[in-house]
PADREN-861287 format. One line per field, with one value per residue: residue number from 1; chain; x, y, z of N, C-alpha, C, CB in turn. Coordinates in steps of 0.2 Angstrom, whole numbers, padded with zeros to 4 digits. Glycine has a CB too. Layout:
num NUM | ...
cadena A | ...
n.xx X | ...
n.yy Y | ...
n.zz Z | ...
ca.xx X | ...
ca.yy Y | ...
ca.zz Z | ...
c.xx X | ...
c.yy Y | ...
c.zz Z | ...
cb.xx X | ...
cb.yy Y | ...
cb.zz Z | ...
This chain:
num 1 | 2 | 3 | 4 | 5 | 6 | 7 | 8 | 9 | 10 | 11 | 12 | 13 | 14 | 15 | 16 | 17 | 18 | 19 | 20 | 21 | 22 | 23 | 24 | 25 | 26 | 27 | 28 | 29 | 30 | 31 | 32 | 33 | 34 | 35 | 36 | 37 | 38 | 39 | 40 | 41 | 42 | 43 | 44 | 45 | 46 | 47 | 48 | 49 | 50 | 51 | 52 | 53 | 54 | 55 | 56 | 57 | 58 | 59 | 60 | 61 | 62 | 63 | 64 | 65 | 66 | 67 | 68 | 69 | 70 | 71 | 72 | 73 | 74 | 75 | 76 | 77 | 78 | 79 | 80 | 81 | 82 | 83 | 84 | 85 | 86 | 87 | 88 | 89 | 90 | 91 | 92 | 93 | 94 | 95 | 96 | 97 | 98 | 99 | 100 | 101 | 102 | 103 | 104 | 105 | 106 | 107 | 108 | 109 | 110 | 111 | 112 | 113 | 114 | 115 | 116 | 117 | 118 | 119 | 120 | 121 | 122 | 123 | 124 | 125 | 126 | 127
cadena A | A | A | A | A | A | A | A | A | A | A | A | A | A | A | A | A | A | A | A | A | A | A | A | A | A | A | A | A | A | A | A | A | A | A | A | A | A | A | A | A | A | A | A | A | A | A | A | A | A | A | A | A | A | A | A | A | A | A | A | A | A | A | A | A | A | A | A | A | A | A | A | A | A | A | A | A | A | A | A | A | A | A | A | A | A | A | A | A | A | A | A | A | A | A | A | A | A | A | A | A | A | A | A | A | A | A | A | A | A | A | A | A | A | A | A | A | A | A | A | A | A | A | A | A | A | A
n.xx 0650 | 0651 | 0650 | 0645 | 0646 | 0637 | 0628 | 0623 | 0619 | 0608 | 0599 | 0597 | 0587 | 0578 | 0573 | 0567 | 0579 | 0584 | 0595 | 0605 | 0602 | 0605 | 0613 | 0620 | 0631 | 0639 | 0644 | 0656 | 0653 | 0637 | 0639 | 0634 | 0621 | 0616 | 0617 | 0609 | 0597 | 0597 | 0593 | 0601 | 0605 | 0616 | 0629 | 0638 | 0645 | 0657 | 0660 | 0670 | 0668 | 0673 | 0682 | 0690 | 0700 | 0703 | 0699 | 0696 | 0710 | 0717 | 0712 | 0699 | 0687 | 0682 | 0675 | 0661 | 0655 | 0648 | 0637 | 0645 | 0656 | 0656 | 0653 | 0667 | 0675 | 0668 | 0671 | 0684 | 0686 | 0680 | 0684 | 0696 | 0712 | 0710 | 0724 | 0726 | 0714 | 0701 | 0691 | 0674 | 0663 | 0653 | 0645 | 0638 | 0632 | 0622 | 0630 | 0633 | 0627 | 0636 | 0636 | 0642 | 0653 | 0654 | 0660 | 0655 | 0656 | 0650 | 0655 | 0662 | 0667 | 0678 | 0685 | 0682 | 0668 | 0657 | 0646 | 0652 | 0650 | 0657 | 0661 | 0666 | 0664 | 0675 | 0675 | 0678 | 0690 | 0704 | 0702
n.yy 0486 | 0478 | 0481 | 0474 | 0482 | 0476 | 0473 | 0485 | 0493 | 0484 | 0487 | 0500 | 0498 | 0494 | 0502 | 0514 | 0520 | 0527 | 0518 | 0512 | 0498 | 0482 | 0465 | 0453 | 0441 | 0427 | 0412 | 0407 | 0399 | 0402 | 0414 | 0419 | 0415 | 0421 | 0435 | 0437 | 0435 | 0445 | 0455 | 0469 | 0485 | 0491 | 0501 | 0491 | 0489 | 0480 | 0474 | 0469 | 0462 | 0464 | 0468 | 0481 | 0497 | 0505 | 0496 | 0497 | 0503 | 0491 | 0482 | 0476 | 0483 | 0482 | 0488 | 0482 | 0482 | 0476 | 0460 | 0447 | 0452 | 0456 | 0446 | 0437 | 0445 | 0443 | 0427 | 0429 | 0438 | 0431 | 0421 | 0423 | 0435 | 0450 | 0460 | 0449 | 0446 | 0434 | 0435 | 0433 | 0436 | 0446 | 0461 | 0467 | 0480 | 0492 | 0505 | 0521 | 0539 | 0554 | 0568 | 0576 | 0568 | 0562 | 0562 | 0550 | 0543 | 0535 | 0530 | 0525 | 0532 | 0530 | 0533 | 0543 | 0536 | 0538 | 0542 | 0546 | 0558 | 0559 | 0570 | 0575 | 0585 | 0581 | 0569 | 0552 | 0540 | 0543 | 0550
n.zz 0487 | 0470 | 0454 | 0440 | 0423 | 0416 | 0425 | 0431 | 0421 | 0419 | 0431 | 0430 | 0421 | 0425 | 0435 | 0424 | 0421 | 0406 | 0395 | 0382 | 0371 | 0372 | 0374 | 0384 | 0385 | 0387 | 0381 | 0369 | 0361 | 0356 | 0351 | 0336 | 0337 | 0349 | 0346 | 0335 | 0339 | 0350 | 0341 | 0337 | 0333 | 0322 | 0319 | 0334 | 0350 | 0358 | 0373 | 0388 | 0403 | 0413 | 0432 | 0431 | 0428 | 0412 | 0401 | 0388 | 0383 | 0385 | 0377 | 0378 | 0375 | 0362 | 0343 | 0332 | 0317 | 0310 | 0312 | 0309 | 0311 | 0325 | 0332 | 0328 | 0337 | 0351 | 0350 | 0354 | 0363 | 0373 | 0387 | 0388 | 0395 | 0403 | 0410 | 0418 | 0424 | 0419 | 0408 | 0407 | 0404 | 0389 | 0386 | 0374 | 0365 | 0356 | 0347 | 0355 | 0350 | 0355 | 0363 | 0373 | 0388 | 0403 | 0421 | 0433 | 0449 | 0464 | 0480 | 0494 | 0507 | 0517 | 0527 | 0533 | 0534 | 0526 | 0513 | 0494 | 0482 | 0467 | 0452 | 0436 | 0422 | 0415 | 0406 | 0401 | 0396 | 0403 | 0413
ca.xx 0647 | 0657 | 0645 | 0648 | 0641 | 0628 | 0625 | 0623 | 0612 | 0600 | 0598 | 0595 | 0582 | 0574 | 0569 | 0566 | 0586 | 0586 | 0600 | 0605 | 0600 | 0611 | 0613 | 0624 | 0635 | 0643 | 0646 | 0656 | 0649 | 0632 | 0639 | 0630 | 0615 | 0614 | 0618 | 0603 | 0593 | 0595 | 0592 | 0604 | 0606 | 0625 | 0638 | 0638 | 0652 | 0657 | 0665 | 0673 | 0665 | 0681 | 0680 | 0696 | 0699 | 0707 | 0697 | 0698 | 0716 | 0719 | 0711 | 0693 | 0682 | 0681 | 0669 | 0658 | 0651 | 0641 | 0636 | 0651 | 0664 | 0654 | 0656 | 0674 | 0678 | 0666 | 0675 | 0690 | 0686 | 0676 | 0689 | 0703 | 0711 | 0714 | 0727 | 0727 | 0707 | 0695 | 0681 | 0668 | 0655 | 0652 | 0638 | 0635 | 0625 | 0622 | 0636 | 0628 | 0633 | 0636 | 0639 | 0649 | 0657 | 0655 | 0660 | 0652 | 0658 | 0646 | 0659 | 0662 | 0674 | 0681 | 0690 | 0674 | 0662 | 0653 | 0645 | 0655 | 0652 | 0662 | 0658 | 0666 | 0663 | 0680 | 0675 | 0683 | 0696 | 0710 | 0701
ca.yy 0482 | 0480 | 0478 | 0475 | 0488 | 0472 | 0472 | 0492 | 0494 | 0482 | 0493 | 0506 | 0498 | 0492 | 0510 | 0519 | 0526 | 0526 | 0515 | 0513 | 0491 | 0478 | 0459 | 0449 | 0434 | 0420 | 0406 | 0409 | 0393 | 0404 | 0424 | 0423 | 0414 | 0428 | 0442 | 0436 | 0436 | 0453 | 0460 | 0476 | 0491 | 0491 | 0498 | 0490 | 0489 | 0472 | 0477 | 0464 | 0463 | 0465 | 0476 | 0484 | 0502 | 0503 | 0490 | 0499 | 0502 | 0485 | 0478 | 0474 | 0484 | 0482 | 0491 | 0478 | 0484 | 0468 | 0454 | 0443 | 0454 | 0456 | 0439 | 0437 | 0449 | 0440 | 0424 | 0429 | 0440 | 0426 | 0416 | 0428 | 0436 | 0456 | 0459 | 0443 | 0443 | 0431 | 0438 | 0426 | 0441 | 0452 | 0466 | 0470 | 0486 | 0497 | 0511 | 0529 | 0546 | 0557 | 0574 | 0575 | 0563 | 0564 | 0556 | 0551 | 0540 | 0535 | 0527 | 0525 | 0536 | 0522 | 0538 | 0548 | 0533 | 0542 | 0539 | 0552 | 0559 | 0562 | 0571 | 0578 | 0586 | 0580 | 0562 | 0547 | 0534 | 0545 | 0554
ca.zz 0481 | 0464 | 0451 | 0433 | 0417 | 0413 | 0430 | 0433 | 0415 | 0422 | 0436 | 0427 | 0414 | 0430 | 0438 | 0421 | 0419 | 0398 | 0391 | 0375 | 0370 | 0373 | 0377 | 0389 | 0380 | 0389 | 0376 | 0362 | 0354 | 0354 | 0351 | 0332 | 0341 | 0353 | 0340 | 0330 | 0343 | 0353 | 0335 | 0339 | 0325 | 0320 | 0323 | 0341 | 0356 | 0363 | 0379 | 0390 | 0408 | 0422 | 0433 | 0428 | 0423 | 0405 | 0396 | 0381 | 0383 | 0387 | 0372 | 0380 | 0371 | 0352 | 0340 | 0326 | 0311 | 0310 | 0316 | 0308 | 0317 | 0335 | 0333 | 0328 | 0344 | 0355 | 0352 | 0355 | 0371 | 0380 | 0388 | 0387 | 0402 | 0402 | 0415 | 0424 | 0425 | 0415 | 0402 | 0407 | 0400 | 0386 | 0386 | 0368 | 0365 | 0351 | 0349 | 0357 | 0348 | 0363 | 0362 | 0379 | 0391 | 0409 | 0425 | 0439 | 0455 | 0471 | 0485 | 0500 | 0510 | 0523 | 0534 | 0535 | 0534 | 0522 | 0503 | 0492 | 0476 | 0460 | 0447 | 0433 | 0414 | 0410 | 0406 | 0397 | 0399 | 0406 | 0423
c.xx 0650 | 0651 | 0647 | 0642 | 0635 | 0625 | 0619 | 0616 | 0603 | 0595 | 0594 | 0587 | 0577 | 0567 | 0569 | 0571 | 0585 | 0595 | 0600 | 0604 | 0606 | 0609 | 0621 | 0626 | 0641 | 0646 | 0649 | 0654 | 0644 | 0634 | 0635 | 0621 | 0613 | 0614 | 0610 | 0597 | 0592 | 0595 | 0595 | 0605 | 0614 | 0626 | 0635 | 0648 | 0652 | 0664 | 0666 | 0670 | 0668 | 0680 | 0686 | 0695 | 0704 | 0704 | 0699 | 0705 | 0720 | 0714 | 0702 | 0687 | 0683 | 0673 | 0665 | 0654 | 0647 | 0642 | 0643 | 0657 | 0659 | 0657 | 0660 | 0675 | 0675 | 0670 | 0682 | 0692 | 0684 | 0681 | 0696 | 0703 | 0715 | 0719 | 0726 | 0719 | 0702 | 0693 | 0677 | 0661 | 0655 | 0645 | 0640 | 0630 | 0629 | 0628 | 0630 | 0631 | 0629 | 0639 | 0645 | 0649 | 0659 | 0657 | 0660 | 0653 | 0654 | 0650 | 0659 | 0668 | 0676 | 0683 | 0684 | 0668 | 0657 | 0651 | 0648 | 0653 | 0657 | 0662 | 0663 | 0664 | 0669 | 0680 | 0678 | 0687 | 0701 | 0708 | 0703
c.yy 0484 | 0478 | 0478 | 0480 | 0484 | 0473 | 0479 | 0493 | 0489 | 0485 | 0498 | 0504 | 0496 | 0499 | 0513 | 0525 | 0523 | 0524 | 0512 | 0502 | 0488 | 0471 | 0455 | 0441 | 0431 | 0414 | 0409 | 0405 | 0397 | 0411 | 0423 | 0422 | 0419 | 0434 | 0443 | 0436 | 0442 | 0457 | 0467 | 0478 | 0491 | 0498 | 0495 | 0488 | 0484 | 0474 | 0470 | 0464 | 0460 | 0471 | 0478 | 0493 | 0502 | 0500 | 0493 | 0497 | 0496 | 0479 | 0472 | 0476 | 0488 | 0486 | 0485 | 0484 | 0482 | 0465 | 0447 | 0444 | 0455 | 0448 | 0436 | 0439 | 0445 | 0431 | 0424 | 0431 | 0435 | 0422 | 0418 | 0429 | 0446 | 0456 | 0456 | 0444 | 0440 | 0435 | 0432 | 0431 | 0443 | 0455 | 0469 | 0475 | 0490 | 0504 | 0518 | 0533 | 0548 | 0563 | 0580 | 0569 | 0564 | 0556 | 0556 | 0544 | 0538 | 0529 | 0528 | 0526 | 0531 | 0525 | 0541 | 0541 | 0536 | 0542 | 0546 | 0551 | 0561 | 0563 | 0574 | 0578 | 0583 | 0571 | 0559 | 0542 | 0539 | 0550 | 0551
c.zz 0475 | 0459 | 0441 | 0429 | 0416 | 0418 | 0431 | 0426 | 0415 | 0427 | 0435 | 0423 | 0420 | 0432 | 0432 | 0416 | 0409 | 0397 | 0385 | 0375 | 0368 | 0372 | 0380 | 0387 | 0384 | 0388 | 0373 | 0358 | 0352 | 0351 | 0344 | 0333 | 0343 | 0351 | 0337 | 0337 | 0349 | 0345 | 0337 | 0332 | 0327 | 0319 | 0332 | 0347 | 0360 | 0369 | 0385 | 0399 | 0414 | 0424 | 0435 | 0425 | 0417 | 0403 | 0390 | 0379 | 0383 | 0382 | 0375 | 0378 | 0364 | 0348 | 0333 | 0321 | 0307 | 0312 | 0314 | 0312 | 0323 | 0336 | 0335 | 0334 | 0351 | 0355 | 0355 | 0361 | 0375 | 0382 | 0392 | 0394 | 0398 | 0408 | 0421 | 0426 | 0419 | 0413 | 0404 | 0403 | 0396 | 0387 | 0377 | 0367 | 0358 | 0352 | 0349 | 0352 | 0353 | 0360 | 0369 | 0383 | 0398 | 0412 | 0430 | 0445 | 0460 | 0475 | 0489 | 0502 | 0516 | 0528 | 0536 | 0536 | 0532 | 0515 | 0502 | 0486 | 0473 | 0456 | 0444 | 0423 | 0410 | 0408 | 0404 | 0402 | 0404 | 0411 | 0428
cb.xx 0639 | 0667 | 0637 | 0648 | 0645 | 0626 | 0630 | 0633 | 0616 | 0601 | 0602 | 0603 | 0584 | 0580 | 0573 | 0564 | 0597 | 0584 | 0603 | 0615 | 0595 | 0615 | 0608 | 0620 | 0640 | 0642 | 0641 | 0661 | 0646 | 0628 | 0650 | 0632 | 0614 | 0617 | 0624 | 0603 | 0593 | 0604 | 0582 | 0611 | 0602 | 0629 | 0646 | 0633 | 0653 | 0661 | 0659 | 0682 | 0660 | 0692 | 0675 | 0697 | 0699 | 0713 | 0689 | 0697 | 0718 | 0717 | 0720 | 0692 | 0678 | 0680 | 0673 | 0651 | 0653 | 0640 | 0626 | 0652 | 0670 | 0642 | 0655 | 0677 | 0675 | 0659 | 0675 | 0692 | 0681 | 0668 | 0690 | 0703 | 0717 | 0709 | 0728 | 0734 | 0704 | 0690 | 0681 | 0665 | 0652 | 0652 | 0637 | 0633 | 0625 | 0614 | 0643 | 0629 | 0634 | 0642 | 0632 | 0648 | 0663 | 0647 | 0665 | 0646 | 0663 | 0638 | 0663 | 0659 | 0673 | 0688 | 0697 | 0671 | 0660 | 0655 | 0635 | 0661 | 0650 | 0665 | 0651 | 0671 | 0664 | 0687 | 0672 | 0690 | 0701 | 0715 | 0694
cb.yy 0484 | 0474 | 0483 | 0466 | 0489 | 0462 | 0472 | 0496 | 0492 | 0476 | 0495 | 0510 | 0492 | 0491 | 0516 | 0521 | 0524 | 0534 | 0512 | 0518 | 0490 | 0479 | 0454 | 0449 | 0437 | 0419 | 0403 | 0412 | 0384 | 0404 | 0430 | 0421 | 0410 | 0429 | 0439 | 0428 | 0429 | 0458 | 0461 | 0477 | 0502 | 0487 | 0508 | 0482 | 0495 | 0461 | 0485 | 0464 | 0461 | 0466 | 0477 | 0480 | 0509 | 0500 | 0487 | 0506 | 0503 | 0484 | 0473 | 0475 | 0488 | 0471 | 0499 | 0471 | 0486 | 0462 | 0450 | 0444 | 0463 | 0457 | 0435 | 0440 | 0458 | 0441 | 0421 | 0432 | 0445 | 0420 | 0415 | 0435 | 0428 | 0463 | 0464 | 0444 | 0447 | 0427 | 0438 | 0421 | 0445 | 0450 | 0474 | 0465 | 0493 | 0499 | 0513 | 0534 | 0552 | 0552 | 0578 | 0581 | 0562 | 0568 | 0553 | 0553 | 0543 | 0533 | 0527 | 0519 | 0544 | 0516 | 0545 | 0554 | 0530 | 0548 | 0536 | 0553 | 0562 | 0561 | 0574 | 0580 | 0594 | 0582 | 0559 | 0553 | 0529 | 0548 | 0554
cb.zz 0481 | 0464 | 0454 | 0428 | 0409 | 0411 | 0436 | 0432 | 0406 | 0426 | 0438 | 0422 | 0407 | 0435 | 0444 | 0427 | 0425 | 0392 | 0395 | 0371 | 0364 | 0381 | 0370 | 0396 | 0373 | 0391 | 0371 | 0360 | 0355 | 0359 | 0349 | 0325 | 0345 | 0360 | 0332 | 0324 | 0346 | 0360 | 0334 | 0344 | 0325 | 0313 | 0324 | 0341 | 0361 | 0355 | 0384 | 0388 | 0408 | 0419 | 0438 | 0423 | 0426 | 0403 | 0396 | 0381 | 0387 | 0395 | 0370 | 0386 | 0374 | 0348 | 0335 | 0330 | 0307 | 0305 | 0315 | 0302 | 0314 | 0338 | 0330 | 0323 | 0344 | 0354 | 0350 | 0351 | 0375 | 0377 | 0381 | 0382 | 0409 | 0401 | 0415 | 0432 | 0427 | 0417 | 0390 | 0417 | 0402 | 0379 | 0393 | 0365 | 0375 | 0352 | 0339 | 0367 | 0340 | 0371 | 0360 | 0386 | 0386 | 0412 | 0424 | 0436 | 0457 | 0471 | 0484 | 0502 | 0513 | 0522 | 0532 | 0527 | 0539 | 0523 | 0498 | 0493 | 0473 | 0459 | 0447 | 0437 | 0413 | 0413 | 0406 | 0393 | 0390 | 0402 | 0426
């Protein structure tokens, strides 16, 4: 199962897991409609919704410092293609401060037929 970040933080908001407030943007005739209306605290992170690793890298997730520029970035992602895949989504959410940066995996070993973890402290874009 491949599930997107909107997907995955629904999940989470579902059972209880704390995640930082968002909303999910698919128009860009609407991005300031839907701005104004998830009322988020700025700064926020308009992250592109491929399931790709790099987005960042790859020019998929932009930082806003308002709702003028979320906007600007959301029209410009919605549409777009990061390496040869559509944006048809944005998840917009509030920027976290984080004081570490973990990373954590649940997959399916296909040789063992077995779910596997993977965890480590060193997290980020380049694990």
């Amino acid at each position: 199962m491949k599930l997107m970040e909107y997907q995955v933080k629904a999940l989470f908001e579902r059972f209880g897991v704390p995640t930082v407030r968002g909303a999910v943007l698919a128009d860009r005739e609407k991005a300031e409609e839907a701005l104004a209306e998830a009322a988020l605290a700025y700064p926020v992170v308009v992250k592109a919704q491929v399931q790709m690793g790099g987005r960042g890298k790859a020019g998929g997730i932009l930082f806003a410092r308002d709702a003028r520029e979320a906007a600007g970035h959301a029209k410009r992602l919605l549409g777009s293609e990061l390496r040869g895949l559509r944006v048809d989504k944005l998840l917009l959410a509030e920027k976290a401060e984080y004081e570490a940066e973990w990373y954590l995996s649940m997959l399916l070993d296909r040789k063992s037929k077995r779910p596997m973890t993977l965890f480590s402290d060193l997290g980020g874009v380049d694990i």
